[in-house]
Each structure stands twice: as structure tokens, then as C-alpha cells.
PDB file as gemmi writes it, atoms N, CA and C in Angstrom:
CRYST1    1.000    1.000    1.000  90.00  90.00  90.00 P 1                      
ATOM      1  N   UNK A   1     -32.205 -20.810 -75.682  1.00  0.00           N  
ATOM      2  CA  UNK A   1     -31.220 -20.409 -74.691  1.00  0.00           C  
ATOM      3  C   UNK A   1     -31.772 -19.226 -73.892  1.00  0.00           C  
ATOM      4  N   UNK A   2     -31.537 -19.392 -72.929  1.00  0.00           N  
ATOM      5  CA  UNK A   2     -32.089 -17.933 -71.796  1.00  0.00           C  
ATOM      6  C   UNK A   2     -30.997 -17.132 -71.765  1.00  0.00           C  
ATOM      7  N   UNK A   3     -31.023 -16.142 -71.744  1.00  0.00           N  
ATOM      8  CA  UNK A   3     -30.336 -14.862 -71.272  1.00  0.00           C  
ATOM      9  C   UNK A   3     -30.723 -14.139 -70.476  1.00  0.00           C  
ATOM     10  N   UNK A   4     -29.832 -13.982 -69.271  1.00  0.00           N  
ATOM     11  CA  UNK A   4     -30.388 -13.002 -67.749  1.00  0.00           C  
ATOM     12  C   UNK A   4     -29.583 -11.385 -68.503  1.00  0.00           C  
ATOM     13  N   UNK A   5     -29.685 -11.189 -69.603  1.00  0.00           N  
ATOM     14  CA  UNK A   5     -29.549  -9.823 -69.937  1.00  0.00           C  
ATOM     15  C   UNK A   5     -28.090 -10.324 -70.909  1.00  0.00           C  
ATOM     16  N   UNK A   6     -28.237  -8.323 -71.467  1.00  0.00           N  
ATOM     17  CA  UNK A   6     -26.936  -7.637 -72.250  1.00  0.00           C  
ATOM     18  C   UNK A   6     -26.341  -6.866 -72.242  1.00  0.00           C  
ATOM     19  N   UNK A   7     -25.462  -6.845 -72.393  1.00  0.00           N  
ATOM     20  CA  UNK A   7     -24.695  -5.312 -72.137  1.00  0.00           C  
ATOM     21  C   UNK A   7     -25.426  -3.675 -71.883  1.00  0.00           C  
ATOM     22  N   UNK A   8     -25.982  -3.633 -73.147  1.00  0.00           N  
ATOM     23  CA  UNK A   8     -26.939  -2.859 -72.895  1.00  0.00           C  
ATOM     24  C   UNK A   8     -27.891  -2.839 -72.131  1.00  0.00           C  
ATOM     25  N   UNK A   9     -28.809  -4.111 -71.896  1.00  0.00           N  
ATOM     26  CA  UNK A   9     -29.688  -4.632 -70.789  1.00  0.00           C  
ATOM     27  C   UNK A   9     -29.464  -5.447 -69.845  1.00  0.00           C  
ATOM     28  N   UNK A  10     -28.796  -4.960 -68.443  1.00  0.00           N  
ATOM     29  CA  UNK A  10     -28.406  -6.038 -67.351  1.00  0.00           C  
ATOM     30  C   UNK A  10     -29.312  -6.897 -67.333  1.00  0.00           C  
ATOM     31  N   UNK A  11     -30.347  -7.049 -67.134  1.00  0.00           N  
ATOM     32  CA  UNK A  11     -31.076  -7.898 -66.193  1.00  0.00           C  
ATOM     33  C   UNK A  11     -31.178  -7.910 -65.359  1.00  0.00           C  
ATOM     34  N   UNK A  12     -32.501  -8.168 -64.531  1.00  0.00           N  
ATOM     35  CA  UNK A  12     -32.503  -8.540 -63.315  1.00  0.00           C  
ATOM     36  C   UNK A  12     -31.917  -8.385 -62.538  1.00  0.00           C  
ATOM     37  N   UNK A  13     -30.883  -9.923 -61.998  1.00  0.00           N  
ATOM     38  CA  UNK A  13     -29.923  -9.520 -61.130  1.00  0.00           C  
ATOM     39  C   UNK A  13     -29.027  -8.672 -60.976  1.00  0.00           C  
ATOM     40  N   UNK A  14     -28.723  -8.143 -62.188  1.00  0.00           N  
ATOM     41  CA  UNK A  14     -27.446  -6.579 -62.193  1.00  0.00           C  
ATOM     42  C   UNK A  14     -28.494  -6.005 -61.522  1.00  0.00           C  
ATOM     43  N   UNK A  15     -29.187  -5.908 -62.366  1.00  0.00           N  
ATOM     44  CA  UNK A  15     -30.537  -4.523 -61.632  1.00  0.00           C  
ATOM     45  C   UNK A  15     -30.980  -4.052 -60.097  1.00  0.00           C  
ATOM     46  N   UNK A  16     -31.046  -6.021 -59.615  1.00  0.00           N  
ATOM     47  CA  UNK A  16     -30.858  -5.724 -58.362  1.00  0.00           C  
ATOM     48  C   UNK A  16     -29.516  -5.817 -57.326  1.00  0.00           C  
ATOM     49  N   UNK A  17     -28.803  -5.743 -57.523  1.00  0.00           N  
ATOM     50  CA  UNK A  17     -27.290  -5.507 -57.601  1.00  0.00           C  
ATOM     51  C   UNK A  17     -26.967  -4.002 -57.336  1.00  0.00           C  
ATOM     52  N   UNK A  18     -27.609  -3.351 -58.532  1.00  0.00           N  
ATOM     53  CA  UNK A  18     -27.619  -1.789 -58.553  1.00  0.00           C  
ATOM     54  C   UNK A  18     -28.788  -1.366 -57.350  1.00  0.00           C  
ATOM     55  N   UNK A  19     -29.789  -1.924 -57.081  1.00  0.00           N  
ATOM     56  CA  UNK A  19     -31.089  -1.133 -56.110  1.00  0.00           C  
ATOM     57  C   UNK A  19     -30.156  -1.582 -54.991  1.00  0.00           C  
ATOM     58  N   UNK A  20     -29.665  -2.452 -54.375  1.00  0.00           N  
ATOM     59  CA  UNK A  20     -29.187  -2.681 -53.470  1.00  0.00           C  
ATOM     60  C   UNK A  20     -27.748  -1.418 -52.983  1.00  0.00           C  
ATOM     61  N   UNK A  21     -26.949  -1.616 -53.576  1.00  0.00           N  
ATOM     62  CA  UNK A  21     -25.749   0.084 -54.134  1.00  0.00           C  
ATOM     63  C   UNK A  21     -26.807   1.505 -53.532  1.00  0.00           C  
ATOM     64  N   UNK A  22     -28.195   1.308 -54.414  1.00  0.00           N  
ATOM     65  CA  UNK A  22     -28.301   2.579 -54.085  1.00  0.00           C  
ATOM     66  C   UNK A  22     -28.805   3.249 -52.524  1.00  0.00           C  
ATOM     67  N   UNK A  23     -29.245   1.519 -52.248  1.00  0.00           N  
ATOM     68  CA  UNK A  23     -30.465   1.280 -50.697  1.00  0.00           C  
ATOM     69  C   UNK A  23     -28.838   2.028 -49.553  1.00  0.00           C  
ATOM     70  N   UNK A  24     -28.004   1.165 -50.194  1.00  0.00           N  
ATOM     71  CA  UNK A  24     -26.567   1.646 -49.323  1.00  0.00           C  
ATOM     72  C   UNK A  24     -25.782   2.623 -49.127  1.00  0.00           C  
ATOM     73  N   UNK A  25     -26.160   3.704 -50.377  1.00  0.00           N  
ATOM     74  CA  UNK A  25     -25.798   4.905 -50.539  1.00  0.00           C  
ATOM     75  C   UNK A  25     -26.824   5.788 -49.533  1.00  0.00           C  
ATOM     76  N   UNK A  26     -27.962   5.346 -49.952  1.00  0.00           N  
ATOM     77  CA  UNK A  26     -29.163   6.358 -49.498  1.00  0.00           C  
ATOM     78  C   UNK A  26     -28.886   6.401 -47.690  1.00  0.00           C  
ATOM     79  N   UNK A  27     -28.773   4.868 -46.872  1.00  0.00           N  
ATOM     80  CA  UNK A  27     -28.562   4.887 -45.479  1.00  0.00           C  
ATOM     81  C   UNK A  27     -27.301   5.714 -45.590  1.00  0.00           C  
ATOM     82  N   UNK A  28     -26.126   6.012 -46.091  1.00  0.00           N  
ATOM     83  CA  UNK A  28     -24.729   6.255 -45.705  1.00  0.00           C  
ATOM     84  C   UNK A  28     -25.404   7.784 -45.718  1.00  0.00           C  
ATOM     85  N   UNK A  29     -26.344   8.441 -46.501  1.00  0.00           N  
ATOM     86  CA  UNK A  29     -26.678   9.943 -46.409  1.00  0.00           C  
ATOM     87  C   UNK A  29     -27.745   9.838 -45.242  1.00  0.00           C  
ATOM     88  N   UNK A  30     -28.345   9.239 -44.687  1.00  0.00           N  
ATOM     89  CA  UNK A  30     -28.995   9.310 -43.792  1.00  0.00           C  
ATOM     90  C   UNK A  30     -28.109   9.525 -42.362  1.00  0.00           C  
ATOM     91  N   UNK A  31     -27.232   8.647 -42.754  1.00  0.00           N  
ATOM     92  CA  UNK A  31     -26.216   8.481 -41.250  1.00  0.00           C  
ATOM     93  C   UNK A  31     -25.404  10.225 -41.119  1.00  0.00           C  
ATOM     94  N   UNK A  32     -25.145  10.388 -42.761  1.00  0.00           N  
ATOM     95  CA  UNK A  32     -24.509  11.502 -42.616  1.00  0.00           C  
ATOM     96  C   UNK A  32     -25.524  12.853 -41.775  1.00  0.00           C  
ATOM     97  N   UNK A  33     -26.126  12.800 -42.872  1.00  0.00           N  
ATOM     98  CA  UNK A  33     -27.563  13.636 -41.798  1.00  0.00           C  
ATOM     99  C   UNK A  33     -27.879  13.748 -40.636  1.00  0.00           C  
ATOM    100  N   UNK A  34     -27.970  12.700 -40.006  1.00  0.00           N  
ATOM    101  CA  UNK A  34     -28.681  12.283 -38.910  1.00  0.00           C  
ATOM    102  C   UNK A  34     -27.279  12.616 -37.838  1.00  0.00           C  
ATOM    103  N   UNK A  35     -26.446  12.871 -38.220  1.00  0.00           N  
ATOM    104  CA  UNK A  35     -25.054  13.128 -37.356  1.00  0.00           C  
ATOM    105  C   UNK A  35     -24.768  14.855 -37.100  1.00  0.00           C  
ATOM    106  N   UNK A  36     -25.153  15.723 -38.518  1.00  0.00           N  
ATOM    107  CA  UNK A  36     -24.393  16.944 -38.579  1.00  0.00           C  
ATOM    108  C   UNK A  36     -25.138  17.221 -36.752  1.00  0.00           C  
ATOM    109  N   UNK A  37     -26.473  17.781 -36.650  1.00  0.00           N  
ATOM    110  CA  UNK A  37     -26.979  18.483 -35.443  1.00  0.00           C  
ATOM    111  C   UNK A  37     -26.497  17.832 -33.988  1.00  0.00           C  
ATOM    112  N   UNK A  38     -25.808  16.521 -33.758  1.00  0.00           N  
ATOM    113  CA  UNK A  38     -25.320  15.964 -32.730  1.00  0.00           C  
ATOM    114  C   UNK A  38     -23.930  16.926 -32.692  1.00  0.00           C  
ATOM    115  N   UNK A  39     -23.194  16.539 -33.539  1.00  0.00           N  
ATOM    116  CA  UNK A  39     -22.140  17.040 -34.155  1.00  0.00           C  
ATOM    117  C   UNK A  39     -21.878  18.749 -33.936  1.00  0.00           C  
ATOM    118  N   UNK A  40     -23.242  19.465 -34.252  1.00  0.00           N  
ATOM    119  CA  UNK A  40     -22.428  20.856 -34.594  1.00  0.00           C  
ATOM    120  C   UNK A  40     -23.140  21.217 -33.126  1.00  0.00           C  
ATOM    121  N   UNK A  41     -24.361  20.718 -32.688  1.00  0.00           N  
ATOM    122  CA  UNK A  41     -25.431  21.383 -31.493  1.00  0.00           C  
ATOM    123  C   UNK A  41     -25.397  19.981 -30.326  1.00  0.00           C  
ATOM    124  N   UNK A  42     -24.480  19.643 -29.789  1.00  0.00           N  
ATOM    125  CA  UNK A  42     -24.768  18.231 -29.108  1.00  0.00           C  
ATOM    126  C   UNK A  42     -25.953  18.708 -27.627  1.00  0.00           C  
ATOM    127  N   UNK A  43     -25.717  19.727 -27.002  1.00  0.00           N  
ATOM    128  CA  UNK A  43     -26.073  20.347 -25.883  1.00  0.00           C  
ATOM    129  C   UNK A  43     -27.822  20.435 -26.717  1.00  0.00           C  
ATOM    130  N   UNK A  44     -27.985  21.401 -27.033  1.00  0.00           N  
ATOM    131  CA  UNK A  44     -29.298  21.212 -28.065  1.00  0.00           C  
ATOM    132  C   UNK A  44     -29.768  20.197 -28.995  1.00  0.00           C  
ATOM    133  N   UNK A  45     -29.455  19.059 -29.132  1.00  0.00           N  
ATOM    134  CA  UNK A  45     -29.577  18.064 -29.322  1.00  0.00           C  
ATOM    135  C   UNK A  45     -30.116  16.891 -28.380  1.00  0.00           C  
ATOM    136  N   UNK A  46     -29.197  16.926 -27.364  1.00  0.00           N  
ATOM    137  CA  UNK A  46     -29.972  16.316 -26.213  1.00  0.00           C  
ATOM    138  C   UNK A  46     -30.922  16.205 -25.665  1.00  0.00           C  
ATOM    139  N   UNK A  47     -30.927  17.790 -25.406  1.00  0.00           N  
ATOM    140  CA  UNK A  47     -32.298  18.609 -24.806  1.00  0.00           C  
ATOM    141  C   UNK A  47     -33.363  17.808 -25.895  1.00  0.00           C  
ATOM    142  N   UNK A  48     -33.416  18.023 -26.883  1.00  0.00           N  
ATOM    143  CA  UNK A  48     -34.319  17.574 -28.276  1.00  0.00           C  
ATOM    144  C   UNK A  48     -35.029  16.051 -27.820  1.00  0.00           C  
ATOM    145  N   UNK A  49     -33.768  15.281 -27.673  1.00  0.00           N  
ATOM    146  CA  UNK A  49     -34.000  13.933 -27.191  1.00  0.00           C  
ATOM    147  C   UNK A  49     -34.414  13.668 -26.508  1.00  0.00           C  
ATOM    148  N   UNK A  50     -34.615  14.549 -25.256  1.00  0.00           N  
ATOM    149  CA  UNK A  50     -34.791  13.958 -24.205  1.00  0.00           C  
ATOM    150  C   UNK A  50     -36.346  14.347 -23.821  1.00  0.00           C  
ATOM    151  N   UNK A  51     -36.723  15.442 -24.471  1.00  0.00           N  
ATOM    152  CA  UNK A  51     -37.983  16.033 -25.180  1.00  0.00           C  
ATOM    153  C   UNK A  51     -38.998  15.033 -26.056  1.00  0.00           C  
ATOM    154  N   UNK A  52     -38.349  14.551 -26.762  1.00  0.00           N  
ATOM    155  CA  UNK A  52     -39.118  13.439 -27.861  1.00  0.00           C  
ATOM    156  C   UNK A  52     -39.138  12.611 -26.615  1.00  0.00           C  
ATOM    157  N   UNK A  53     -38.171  11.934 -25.644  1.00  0.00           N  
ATOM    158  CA  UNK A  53     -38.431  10.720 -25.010  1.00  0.00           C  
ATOM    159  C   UNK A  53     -40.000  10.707 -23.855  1.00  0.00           C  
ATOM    160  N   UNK A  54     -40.067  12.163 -23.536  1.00  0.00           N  
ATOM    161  CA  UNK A  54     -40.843  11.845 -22.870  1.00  0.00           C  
ATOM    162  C   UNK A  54     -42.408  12.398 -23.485  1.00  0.00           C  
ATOM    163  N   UNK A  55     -42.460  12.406 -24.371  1.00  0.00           N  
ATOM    164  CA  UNK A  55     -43.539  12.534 -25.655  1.00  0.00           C  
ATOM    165  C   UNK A  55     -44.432  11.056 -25.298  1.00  0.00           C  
ATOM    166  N   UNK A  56     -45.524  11.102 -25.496  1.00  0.00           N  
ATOM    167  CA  UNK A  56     -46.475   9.840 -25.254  1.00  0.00           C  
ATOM    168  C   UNK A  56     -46.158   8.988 -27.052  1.00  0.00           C  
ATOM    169  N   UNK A  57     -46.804   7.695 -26.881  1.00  0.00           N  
ATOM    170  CA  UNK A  57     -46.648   6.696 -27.620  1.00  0.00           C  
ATOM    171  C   UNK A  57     -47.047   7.599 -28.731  1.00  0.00           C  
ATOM    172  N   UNK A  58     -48.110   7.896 -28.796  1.00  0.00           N  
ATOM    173  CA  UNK A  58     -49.364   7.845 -29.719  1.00  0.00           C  
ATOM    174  C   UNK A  58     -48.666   9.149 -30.318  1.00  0.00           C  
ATOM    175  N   UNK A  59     -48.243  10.107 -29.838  1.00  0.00           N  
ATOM    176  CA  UNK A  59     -47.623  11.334 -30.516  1.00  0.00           C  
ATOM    177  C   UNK A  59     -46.180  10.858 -31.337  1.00  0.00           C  
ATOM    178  N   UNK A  60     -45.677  10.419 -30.614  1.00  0.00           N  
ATOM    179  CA  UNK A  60     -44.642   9.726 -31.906  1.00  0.00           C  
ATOM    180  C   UNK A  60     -44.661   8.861 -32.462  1.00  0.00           C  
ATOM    181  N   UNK A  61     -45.858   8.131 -32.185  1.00  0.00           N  
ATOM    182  CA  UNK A  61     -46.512   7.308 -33.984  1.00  0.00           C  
ATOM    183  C   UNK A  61     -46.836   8.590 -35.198  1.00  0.00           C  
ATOM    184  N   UNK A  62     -47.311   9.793 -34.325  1.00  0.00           N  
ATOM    185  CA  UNK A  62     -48.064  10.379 -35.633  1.00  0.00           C  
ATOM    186  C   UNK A  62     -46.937  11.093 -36.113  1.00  0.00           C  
ATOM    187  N   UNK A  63     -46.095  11.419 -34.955  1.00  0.00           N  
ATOM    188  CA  UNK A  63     -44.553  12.484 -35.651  1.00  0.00           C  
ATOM    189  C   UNK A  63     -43.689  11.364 -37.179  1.00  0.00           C  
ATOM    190  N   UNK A  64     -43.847  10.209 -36.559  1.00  0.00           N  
ATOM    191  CA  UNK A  64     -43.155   9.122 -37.403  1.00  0.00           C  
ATOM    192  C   UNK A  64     -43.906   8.961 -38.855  1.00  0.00           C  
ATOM    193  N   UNK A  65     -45.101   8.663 -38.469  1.00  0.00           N  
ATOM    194  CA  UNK A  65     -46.061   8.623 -39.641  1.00  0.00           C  
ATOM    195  C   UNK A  65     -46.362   9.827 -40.626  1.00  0.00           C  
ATOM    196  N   UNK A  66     -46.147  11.234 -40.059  1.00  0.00           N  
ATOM    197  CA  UNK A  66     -45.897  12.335 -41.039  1.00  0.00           C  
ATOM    198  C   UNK A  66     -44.351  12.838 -41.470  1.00  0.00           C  
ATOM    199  N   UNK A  67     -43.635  11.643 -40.881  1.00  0.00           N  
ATOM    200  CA  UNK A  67     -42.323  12.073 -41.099  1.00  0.00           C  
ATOM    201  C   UNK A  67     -42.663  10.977 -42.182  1.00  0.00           C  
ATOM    202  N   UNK A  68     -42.931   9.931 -42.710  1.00  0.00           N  
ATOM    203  CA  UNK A  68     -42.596   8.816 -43.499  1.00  0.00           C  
ATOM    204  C   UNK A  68     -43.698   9.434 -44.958  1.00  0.00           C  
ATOM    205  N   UNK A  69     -44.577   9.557 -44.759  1.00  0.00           N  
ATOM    206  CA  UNK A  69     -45.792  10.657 -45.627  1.00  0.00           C  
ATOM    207  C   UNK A  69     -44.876  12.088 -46.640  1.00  0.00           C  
ATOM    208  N   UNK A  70     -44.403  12.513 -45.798  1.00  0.00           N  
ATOM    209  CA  UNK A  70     -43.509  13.514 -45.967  1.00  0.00           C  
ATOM    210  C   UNK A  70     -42.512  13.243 -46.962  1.00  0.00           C  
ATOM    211  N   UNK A  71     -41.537  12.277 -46.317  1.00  0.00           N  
ATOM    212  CA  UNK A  71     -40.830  11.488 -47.280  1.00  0.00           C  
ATOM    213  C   UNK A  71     -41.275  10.772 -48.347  1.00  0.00           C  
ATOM    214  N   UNK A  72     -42.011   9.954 -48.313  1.00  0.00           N  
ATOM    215  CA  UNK A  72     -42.781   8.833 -49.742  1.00  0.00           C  
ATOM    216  C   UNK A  72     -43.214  10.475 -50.213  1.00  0.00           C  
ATOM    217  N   UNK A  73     -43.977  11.963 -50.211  1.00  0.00           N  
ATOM    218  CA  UNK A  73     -44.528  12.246 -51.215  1.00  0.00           C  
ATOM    219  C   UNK A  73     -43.091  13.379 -52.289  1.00  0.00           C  
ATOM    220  N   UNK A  74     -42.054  13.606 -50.901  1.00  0.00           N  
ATOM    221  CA  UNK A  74     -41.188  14.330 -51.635  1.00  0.00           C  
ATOM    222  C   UNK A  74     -40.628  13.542 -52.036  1.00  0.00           C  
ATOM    223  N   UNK A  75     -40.139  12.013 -52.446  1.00  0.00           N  
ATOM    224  CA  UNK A  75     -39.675  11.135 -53.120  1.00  0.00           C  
ATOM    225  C   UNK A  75     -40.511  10.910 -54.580  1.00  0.00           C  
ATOM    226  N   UNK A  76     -41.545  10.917 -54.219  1.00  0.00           N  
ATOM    227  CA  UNK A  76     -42.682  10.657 -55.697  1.00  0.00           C  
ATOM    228  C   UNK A  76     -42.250  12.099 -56.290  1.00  0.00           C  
ATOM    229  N   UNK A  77     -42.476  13.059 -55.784  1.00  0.00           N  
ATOM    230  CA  UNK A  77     -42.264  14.332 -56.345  1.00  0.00           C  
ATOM    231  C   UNK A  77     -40.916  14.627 -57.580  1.00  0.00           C  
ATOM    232  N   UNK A  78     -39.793  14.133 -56.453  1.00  0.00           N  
ATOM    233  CA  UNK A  78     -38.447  13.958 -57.066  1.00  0.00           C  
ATOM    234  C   UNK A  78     -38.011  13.321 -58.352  1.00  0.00           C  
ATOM    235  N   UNK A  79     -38.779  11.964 -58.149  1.00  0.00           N  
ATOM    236  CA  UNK A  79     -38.590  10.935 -58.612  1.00  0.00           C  
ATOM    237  C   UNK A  79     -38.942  11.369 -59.884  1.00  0.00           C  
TER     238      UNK A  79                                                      
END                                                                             
């Protein structure tokens, strides 16, 4: 007989059940984040935006790419 888990051990699909929960938690703190400085500085915020927009390609590949570096190593760190 197969068993996809036990009480004690979901399995699998609980498991991914739960990574999925957390993928959804993690965007809902991103959104939260990504809102306070619109929110508390909208005037300075703009300005910001409108700054990044006219930034060349190649500079906000590398802003993106040390923003994602940044993240994956303080995540390993955390983790």
C-alpha cells in the first residue's frame, strides 16, 4: 500500500501546499513593502521613478541583478 504521508509526516503534496502558503505570504510582504514609501513620500517617490525610468537598459539589469544577489545571499544567510 502507498502512503502520500502521516500525521506526523505530510508528504509531499501537504508540503507543497505549505511552500505555496508561504510563496503567498512572502508576495503579500512584498506588496506591503513596496507600498509604505509611495504611501508615506508619494512626491519623492515619483521623482525616484521617474529617475530609474530614464536610467539606460544595461544599468537596470545590473541594479536588478544586485538587487536579486543581495536577496538570494541574505536569504541563505537567514535561512
Amino acid at each position: 500500500m502507498v502512503s502520500c504521508g502521516s500525521r506526523e509526516n505530510p508528504g509531499f503534496f501537504a508540503s507543497v501546499g505549505i511552500m505555496w502558503q508561504e510563496l503567498g505570504i512572502a508576495l503579500c510582504l512584498v506588496l506591503v513593502l513596496e507600498g509604505i514609501l509611495p504611501f508615506l513620500y508619494p512626491r519623492h517617490w515619483r521623482g525616484a521613478v521617474l529617475q530609474a525610468a530614464r536610467l539606460p537598459d544595461r544599468r537596470l539589469r545590473l541594479i536588478g541583478l544586485a538587487s536579486m544577489l543581495l536577496g538570494t545571499a541574505l536569504l541563505y544567510l537567514l535561512h
